[in-house]
C-alpha positions as a LaTeX table, in Angstrom:
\begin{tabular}{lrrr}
\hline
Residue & $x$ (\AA) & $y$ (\AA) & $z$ (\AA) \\
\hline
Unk1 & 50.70 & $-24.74$ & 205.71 \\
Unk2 & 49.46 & $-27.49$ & 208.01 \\
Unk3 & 47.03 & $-29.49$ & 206.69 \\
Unk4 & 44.51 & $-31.96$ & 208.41 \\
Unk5 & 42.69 & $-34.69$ & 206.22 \\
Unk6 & 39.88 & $-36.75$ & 207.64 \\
Unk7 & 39.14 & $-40.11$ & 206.65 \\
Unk8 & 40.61 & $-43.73$ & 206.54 \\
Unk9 & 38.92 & $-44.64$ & 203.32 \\
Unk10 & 39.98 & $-44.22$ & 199.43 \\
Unk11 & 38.54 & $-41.28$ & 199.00 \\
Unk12 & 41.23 & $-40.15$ & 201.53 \\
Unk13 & 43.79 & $-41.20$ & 200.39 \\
Unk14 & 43.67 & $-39.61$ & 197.03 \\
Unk15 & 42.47 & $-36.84$ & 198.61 \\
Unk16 & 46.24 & $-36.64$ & 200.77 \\
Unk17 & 47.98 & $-37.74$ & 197.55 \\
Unk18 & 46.87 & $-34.82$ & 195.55 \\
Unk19 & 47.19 & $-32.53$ & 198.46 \\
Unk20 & 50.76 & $-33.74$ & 198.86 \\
Unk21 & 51.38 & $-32.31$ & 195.58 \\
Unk22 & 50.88 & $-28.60$ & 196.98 \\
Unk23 & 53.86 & $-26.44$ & 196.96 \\
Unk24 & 52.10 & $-24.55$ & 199.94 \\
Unk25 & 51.81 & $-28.00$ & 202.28 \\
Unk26 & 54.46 & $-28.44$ & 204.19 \\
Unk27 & 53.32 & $-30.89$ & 206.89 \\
Unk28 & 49.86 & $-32.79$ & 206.44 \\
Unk29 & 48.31 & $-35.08$ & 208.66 \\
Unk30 & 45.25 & $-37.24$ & 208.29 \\
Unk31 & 42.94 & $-38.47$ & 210.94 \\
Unk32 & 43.09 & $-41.94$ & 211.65 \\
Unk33 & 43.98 & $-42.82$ & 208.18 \\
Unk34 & 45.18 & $-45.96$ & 206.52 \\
Unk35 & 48.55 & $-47.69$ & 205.64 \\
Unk36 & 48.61 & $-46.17$ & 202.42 \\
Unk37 & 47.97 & $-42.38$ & 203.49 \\
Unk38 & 50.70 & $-43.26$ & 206.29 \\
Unk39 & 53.11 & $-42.95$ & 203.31 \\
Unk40 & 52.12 & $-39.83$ & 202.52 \\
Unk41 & 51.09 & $-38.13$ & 206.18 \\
Unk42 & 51.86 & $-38.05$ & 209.58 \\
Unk43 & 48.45 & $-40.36$ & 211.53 \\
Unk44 & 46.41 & $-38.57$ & 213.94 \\
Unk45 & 44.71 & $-41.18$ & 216.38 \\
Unk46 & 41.18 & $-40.02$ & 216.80 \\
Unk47 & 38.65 & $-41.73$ & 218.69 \\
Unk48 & 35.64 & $-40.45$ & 216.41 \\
Unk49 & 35.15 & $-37.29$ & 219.23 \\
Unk50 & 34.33 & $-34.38$ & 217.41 \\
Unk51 & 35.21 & $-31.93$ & 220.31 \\
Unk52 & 38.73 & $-34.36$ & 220.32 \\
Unk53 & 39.64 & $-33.70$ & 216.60 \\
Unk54 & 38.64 & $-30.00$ & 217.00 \\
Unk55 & 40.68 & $-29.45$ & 219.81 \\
Unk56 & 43.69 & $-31.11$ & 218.32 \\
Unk57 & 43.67 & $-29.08$ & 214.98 \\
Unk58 & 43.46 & $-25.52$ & 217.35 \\
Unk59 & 45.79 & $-26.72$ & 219.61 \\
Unk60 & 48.69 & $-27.85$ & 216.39 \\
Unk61 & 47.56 & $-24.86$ & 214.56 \\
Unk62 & 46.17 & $-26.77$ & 211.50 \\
Unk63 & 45.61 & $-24.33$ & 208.93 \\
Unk64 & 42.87 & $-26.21$ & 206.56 \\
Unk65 & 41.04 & $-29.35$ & 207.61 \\
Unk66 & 39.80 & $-31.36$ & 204.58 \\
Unk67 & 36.99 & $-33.66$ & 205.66 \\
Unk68 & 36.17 & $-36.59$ & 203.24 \\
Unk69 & 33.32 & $-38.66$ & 205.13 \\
Unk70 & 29.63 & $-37.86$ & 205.88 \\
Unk71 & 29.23 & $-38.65$ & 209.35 \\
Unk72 & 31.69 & $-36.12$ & 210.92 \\
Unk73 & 30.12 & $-33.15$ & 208.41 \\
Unk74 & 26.47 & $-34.11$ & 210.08 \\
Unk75 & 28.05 & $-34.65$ & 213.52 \\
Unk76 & 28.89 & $-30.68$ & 213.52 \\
Unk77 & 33.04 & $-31.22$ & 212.64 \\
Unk78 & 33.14 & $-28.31$ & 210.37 \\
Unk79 & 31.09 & $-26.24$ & 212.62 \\
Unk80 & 33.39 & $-27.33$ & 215.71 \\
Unk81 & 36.78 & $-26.04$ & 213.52 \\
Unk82 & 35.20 & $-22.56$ & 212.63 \\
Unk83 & 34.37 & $-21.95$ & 216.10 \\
Unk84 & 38.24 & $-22.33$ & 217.04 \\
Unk85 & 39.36 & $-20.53$ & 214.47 \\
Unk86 & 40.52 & $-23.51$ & 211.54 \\
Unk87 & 40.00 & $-22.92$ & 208.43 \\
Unk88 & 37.67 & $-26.11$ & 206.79 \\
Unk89 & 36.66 & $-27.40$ & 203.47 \\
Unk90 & 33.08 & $-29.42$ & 204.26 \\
Unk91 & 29.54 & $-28.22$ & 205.02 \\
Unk92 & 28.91 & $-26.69$ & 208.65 \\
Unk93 & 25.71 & $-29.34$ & 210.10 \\
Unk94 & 22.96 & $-27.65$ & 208.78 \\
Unk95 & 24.32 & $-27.82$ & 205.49 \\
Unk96 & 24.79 & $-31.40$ & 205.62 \\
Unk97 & 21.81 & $-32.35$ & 206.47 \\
Unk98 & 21.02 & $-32.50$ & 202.71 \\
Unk99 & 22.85 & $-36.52$ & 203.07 \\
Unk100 & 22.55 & $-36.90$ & 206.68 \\
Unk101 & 18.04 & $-37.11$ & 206.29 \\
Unk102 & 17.33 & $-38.12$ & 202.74 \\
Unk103 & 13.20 & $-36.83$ & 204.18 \\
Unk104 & 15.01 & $-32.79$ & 204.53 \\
Unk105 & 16.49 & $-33.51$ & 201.26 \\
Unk106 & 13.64 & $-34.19$ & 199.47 \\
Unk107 & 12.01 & $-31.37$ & 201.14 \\
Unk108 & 14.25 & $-28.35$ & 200.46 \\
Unk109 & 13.47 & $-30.10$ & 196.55 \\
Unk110 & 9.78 & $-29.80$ & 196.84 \\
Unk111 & 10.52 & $-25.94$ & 198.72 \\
Unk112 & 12.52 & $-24.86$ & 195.46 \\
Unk113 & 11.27 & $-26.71$ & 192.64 \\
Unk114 & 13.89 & $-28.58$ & 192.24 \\
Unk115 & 13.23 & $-32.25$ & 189.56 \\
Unk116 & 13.21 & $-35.36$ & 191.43 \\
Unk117 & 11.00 & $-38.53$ & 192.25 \\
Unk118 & 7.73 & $-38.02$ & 194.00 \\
Unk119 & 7.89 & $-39.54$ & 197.33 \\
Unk120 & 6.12 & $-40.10$ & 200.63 \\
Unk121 & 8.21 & $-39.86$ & 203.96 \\
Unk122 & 6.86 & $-42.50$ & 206.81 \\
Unk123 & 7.81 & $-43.00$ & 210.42 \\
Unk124 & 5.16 & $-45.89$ & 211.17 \\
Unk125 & 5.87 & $-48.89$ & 209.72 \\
Unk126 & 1.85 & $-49.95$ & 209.23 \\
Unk127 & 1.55 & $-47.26$ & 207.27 \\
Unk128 & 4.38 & $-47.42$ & 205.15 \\
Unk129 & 3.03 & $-50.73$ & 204.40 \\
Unk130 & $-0.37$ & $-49.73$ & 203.94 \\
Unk131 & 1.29 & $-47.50$ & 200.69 \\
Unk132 & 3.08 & $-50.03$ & 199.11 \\
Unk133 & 0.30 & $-52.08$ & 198.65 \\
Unk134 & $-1.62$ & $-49.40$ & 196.58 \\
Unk135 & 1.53 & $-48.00$ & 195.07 \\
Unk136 & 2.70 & $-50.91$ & 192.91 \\
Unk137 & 6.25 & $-51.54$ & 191.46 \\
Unk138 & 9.09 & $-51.28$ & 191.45 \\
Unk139 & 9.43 & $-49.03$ & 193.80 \\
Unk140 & 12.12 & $-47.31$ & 195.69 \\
Unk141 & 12.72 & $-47.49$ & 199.42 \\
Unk142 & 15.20 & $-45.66$ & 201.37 \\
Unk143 & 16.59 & $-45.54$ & 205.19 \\
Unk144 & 16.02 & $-41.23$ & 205.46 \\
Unk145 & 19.39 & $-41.30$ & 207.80 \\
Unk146 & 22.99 & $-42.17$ & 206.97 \\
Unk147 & 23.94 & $-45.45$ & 205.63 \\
Unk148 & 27.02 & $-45.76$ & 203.99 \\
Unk149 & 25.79 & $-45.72$ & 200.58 \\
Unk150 & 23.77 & $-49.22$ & 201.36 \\
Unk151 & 20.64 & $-47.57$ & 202.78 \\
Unk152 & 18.48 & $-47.99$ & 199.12 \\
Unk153 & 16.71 & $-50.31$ & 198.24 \\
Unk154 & 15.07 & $-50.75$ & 194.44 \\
Unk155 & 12.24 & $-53.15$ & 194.91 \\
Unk156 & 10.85 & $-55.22$ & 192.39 \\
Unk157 & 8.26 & $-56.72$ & 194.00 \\
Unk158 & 5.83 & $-55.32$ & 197.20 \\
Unk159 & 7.42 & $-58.48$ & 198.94 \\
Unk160 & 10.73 & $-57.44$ & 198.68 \\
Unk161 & 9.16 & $-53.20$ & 199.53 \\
Unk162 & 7.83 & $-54.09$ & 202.54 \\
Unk163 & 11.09 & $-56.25$ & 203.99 \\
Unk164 & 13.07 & $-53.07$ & 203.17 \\
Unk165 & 10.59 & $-51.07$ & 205.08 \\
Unk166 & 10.53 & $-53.77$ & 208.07 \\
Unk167 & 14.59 & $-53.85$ & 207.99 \\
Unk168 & 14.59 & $-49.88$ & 209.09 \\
Unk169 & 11.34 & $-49.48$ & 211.28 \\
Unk170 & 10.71 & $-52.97$ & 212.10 \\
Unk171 & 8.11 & $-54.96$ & 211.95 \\
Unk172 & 4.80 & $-53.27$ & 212.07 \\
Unk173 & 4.16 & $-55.00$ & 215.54 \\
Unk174 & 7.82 & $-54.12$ & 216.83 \\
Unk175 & 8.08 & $-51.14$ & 215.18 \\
Unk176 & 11.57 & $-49.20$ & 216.04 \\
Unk177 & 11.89 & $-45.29$ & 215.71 \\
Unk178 & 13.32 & $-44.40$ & 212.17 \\
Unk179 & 12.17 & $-42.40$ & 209.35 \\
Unk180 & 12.09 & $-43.84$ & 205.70 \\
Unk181 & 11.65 & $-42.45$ & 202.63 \\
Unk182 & 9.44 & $-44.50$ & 199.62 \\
Unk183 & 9.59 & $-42.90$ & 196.35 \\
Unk184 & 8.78 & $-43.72$ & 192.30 \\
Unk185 & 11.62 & $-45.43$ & 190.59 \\
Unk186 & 12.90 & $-43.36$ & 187.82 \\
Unk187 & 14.63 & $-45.24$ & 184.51 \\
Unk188 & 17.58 & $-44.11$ & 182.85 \\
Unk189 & 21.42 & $-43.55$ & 182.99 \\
Unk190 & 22.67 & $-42.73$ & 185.80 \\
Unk191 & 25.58 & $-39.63$ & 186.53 \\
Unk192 & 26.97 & $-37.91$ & 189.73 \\
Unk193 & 27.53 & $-34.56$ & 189.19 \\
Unk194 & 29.99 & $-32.75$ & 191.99 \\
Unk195 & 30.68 & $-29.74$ & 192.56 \\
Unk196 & 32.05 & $-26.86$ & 195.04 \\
Unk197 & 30.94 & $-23.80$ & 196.21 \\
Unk198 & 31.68 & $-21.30$ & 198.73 \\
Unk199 & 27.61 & $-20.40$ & 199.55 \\
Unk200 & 27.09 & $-18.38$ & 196.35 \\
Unk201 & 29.71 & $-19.61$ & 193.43 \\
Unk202 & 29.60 & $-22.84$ & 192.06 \\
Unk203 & 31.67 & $-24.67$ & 189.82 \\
Unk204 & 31.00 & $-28.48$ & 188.78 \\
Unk205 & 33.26 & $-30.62$ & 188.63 \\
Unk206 & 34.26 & $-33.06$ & 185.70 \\
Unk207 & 30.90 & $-35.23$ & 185.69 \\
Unk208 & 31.61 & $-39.04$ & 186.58 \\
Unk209 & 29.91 & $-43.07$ & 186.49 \\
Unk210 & 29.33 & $-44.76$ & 189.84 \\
Unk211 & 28.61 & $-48.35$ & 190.36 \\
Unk212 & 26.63 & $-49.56$ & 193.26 \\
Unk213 & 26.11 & $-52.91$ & 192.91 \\
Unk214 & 27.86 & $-55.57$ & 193.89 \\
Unk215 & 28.28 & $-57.65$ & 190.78 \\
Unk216 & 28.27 & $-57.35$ & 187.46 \\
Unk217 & 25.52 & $-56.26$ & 185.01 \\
Unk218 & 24.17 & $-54.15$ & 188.06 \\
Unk219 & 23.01 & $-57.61$ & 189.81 \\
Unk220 & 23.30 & $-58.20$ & 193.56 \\
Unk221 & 22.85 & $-55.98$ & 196.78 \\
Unk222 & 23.81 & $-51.68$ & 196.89 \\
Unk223 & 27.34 & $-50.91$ & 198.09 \\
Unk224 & 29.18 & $-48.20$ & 198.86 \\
Unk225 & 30.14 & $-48.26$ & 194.92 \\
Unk226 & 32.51 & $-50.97$ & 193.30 \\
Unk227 & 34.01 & $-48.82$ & 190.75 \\
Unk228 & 33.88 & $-44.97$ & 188.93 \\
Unk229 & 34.59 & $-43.82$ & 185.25 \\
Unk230 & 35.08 & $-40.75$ & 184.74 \\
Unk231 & 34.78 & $-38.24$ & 182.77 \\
Unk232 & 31.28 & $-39.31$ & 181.76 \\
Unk233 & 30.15 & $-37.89$ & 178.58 \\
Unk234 & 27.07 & $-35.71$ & 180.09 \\
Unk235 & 27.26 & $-32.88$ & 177.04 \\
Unk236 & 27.27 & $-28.61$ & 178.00 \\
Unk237 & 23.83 & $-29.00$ & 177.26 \\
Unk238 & 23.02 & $-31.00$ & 180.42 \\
Unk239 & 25.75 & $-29.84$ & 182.58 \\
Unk240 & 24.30 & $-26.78$ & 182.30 \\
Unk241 & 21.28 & $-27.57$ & 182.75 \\
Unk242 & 22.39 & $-29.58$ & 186.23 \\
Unk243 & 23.45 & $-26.24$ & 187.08 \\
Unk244 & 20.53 & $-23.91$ & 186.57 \\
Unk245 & 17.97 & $-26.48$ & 188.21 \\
Unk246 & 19.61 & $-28.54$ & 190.45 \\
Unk247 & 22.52 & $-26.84$ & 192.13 \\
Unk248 & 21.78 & $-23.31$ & 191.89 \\
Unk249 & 18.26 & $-23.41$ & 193.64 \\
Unk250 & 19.66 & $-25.84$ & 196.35 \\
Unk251 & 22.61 & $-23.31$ & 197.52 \\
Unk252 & 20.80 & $-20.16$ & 197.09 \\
Unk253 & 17.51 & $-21.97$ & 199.09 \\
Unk254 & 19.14 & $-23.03$ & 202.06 \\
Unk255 & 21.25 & $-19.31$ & 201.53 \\
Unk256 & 18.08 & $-17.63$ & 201.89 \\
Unk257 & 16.98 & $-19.92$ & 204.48 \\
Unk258 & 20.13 & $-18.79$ & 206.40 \\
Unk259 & 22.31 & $-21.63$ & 205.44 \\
Unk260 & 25.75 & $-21.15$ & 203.95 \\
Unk261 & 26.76 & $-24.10$ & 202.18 \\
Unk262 & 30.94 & $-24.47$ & 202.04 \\
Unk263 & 32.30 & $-27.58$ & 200.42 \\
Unk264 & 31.35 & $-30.04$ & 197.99 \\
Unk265 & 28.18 & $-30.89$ & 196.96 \\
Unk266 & 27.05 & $-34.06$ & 195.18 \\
Unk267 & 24.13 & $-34.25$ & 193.26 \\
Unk268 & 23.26 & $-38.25$ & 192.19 \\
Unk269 & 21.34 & $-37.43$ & 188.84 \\
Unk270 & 19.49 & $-39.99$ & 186.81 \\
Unk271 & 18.48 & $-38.70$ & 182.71 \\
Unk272 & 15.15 & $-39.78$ & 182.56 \\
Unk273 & 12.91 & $-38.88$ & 179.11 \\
Unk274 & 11.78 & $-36.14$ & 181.29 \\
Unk275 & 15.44 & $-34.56$ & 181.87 \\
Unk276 & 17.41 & $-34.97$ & 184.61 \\
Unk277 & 15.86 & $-35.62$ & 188.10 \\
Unk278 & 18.09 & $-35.93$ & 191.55 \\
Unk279 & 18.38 & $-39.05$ & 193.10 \\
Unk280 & 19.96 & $-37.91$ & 195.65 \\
Unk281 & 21.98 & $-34.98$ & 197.52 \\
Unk282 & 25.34 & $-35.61$ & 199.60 \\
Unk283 & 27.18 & $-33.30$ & 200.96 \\
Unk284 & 31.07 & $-34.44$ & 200.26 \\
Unk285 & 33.02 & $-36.14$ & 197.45 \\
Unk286 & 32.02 & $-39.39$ & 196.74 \\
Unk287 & 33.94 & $-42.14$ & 197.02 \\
Unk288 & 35.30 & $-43.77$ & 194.14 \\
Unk289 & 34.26 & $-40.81$ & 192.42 \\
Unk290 & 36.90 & $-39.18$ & 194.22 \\
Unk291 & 39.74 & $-41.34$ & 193.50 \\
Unk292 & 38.85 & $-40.96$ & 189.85 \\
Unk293 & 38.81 & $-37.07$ & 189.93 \\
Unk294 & 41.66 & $-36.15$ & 191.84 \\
Unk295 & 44.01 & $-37.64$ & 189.02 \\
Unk296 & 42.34 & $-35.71$ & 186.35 \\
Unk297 & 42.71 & $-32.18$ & 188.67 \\
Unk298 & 44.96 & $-30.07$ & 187.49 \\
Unk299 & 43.88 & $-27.13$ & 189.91 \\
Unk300 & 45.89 & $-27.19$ & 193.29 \\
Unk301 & 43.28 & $-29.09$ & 195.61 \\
Unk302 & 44.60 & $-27.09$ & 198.67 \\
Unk303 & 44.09 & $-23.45$ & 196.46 \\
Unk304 & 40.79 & $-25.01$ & 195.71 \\
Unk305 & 39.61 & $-25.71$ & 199.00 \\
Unk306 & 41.20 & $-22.24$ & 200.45 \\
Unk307 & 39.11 & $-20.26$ & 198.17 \\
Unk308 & 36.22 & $-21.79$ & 199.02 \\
Unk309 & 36.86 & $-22.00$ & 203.12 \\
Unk310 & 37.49 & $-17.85$ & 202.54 \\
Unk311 & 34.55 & $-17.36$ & 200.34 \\
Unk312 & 36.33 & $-16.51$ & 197.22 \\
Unk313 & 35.78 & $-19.29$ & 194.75 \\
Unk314 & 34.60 & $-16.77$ & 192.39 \\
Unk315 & 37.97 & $-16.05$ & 192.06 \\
Unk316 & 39.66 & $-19.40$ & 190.60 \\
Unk317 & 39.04 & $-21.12$ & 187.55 \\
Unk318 & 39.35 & $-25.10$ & 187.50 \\
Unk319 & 41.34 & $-26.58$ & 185.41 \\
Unk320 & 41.70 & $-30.34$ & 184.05 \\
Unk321 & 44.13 & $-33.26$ & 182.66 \\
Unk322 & 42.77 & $-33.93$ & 179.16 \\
Unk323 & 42.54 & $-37.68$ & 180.12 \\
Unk324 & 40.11 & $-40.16$ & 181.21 \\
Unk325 & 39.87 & $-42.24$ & 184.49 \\
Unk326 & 38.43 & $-45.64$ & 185.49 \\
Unk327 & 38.18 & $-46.76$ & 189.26 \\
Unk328 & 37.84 & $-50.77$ & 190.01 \\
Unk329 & 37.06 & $-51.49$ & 193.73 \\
Unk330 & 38.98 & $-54.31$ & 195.14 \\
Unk331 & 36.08 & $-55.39$ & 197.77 \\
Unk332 & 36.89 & $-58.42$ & 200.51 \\
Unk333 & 34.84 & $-61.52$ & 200.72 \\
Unk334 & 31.87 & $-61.51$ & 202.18 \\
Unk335 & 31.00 & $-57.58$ & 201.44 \\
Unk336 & 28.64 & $-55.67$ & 201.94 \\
Unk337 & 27.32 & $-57.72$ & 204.85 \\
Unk338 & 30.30 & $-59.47$ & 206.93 \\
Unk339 & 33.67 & $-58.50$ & 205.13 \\
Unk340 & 36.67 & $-60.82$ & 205.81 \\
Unk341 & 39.46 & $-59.22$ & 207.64 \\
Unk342 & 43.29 & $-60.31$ & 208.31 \\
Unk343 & 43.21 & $-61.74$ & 204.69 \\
Unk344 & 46.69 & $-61.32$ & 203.41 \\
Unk345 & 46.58 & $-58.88$ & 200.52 \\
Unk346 & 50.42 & $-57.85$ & 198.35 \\
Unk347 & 50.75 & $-54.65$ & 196.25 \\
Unk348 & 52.98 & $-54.86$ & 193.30 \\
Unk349 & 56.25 & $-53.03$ & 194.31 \\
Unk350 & 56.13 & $-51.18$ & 191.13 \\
Unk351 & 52.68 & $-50.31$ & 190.21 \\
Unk352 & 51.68 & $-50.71$ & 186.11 \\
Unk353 & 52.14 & $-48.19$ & 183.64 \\
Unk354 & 49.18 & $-45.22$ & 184.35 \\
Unk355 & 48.20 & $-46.67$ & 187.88 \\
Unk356 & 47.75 & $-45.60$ & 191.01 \\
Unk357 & 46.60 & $-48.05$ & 194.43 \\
Unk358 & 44.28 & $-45.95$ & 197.22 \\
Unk359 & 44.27 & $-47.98$ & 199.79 \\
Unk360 & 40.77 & $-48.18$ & 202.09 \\
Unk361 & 40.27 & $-51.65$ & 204.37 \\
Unk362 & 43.48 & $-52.60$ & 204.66 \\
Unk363 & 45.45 & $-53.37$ & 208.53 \\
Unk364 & 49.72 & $-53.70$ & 208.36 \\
Unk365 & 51.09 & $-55.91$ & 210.50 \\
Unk366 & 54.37 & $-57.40$ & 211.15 \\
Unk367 & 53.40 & $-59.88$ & 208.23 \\
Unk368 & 52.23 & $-57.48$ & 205.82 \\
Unk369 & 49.23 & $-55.69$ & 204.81 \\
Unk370 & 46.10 & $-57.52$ & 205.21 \\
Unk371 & 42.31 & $-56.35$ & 204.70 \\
Unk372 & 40.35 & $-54.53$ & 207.55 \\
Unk373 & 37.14 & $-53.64$ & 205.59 \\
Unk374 & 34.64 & $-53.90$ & 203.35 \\
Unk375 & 35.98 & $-52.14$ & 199.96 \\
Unk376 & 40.06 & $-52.71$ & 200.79 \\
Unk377 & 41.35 & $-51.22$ & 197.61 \\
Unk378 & 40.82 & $-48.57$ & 194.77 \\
Unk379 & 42.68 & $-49.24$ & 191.71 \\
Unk380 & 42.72 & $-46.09$ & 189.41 \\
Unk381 & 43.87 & $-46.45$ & 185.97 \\
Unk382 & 44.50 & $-43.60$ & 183.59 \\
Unk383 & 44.70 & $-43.20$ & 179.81 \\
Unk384 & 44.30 & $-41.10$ & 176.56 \\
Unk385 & 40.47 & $-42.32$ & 176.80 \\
Unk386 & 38.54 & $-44.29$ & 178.75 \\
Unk387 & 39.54 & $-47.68$ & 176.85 \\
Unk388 & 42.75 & $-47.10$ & 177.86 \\
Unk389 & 42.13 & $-46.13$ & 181.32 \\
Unk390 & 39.72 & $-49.37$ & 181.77 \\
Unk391 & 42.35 & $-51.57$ & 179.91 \\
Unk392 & 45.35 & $-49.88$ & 182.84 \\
Unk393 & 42.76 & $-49.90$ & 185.44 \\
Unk394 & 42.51 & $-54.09$ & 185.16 \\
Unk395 & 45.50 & $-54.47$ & 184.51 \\
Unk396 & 46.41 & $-53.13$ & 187.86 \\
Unk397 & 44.09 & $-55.28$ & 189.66 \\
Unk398 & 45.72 & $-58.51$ & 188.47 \\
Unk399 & 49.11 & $-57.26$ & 189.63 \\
Unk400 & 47.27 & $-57.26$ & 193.21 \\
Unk401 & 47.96 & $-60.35$ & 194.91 \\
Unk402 & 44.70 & $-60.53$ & 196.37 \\
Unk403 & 42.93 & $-63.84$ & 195.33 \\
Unk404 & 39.44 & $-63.47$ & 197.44 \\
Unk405 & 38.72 & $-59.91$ & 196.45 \\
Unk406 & 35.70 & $-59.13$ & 194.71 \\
Unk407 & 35.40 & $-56.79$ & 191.93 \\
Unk408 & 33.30 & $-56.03$ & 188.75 \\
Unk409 & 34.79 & $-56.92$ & 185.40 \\
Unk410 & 32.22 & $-54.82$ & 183.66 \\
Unk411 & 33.07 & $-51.25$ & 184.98 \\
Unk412 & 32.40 & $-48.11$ & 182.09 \\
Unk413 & 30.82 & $-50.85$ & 180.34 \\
Unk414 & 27.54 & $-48.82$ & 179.69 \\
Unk415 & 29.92 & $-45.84$ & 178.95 \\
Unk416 & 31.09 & $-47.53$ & 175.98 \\
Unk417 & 28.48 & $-49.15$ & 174.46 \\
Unk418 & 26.13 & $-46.57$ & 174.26 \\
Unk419 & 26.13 & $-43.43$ & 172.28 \\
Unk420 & 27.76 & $-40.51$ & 173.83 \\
Unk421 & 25.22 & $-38.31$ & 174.67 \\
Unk422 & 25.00 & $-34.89$ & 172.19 \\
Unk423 & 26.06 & $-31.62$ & 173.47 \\
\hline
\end{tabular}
């Protein structure tokens, strides 16, 4: 088979290192990619086009197209392949719209009873305002349209509520078109549950930890996340009950609302006293969660993704490595805002004992690899448990010779210290 991967981040790169392990790939490619999924498949230069990428997977007779990032899904890239024929694992448009307007999202929610925050959606920015000086705090404000994970903002005070509302419509006297989405602020830990589905199976995945913030204990501004554990100890109880309220109503709503959802689905869950309530719906992997999954799938990714581009997911059962996985985000300075690039960056030649490098931000040039991004490196360590895979994890970082690079020290922290929740 010939198999297309889109993405230059993380995400796919372990996404084209696990597909590389398929005995039915014999040529992948990946579209634009990085310097570290040029070691694994053959670059596609792609200008961001849609109708370009589309064209060039009919024309080469690409057999599966895996897409890793948001923007393309809402763009209409899986709708573009079907049309010509390719075979694609990701949501058609309609589909994605569940991450592409957090407003919908919250919507098809409300239309199927489905636990979550209560909210208010706004499009004037004087009115917005007007709320948040009844509503009190803290409070929750988010940018309705895609953001790169760095569109929320928890606000603590109605100071800091009303700059996040004046940072997407502008200020009430300039105000910009843009749609924003204010909702309560829910307490408790916090879990991203994935999962495919072909429109009418579903199977979750292994559930995992993100970490958003920039520094440790939680502190500083949202990111795209700085680090994953997985697998996070959620209990059958509450997987199941994910399941029953959360994923099954959302697939078979928009199914009966003429919406076929192919792909993955992530459901951001926070377990409140009340149960678990959705902070949010996207509508691919996430990413590090993805770098800390694909290590611990044992299933063929490419099988996986076939049976759900042909509808047939009923037919395969997942299966997983009995180990645990810990993600640290190698971020450059000055992230999330104004990244450095061109900083000189130097993998070890043989990586530590139970770690992998997915490469993200990162340029080569005739003097080596250098960053080109925000979040430049994933390192993935794995181990027996999730000690072990935290102690590998950091101990792949310092083998980086990266000296400006942010990163948490505290990642799975909360994992460990609290009580693993019961079944």
């Amino acid at each position: 088979m010939k198999v297309l991967v889109v993405g230059s981040g993380g995400r796919e790169h372990a996404l084209c290192w696990k597909a590389k392990q398929s005995p039915r790939v014999h040529r992948l490619y990946a579209a634009p990619g990085n310097p570290g999924i040029a070691e694994l498949a053959e670059l596609v230069a792609w200008s961001g086009e849609i109708s370009e990428l589309a064209d060039w997977a009919q024309t080469n007779q690409i057999d599966l197209v895996l897409v890793g990032p948001e923007a393309p899904l809402v763009e209409g890239l899986a709708d573009a392949l079907e049309e010509r024929g390719v075979r694609v694992f990701g949501p058609r448009a309609k589909a994605a719209m569940i991450e592409g307007s957090k407003a919908f999202a919250k919507s098809v929610m409300e239309r199927y009873g489905i636990p979550t925050a209560r909210y208010r959606v706004f499009h004037d920015a004087l009115e917005a305002l007007e709320y948040l000086e009844k509503a009190g705090t803290p409070i929750v404000v988010k940018d309705s349209g895609l953001a790169a994970g760095k569109g929320v903002t928890v606000a603590h005070t109605v100071h800091q509520a009303k700059q996040a509302v004046a940072n997407i419509l502008g200020p009430a006297d300039e105000a910009r078109s843009g749609e924003v989405v204010i909702e309560e602020f829910l307490e408790g830990p916090e879990v991203t549950v994935l999962a495919v589905t072909d429109g009418t199976t579903i199977k979750p995945l292994i559930p995992s930890q993100d970490h958003k913030r920039l520094r440790d204990g939680d502190e500083g501004p949202m990111t795209g996340g700085m680090g994953a554990v997985a697998p996070y100890p959620l209990g059958e109880a509450l997987l199941a009950e994910v399941q029953h309220r959360v994923l099954e109503p959302l697939i078979a709503g928009m199914r009966a609302e003429g919406v076929v959802y192919k792909g993955v689905v992530y459901a951001g869950i926070m377990l409140t006293q009340d149960g678990p309530k959705v902070l949010e719906f996207n509508a691919r992997f996430g990413d590090p969660e993805c770098q800390t999954l694909m290590p611990l799938l044992k299933t063929d990714l490419i099988e996986l993704a076939l049976a759900v581009a042909e509808g047939r997911l009923h037919t395969l059962e997942l299966e997983w490595h009995s180990q645990a996985s810990a993600c640290v985000v190698m971020a450059a300075p000055g992230y999330p805002d104004a990244p450095k690039k061109g900083l000189p960056l130097k993998l070890p030649k043989t990586p530590p004992q139970g770690v992998l490098y997915f490469q993200a931000g990162t340029k080569q040039t005739s003097g080596g690899l250098v960053t080109n991004g925000g979040r430049v490196l994933s390192v993935v360590g794995l181990g027996a448990d999730l000690p072990e895979a935290l102690e590998r994890a950091y101990a792949g970082v310092e083998a980086v010779d990266f000296p400006q690079a942010q990163y948490r020290r505290d990642i799975g922290r909360k994992v460990l210290s609290r009580t693993f929740l019961s079944e």
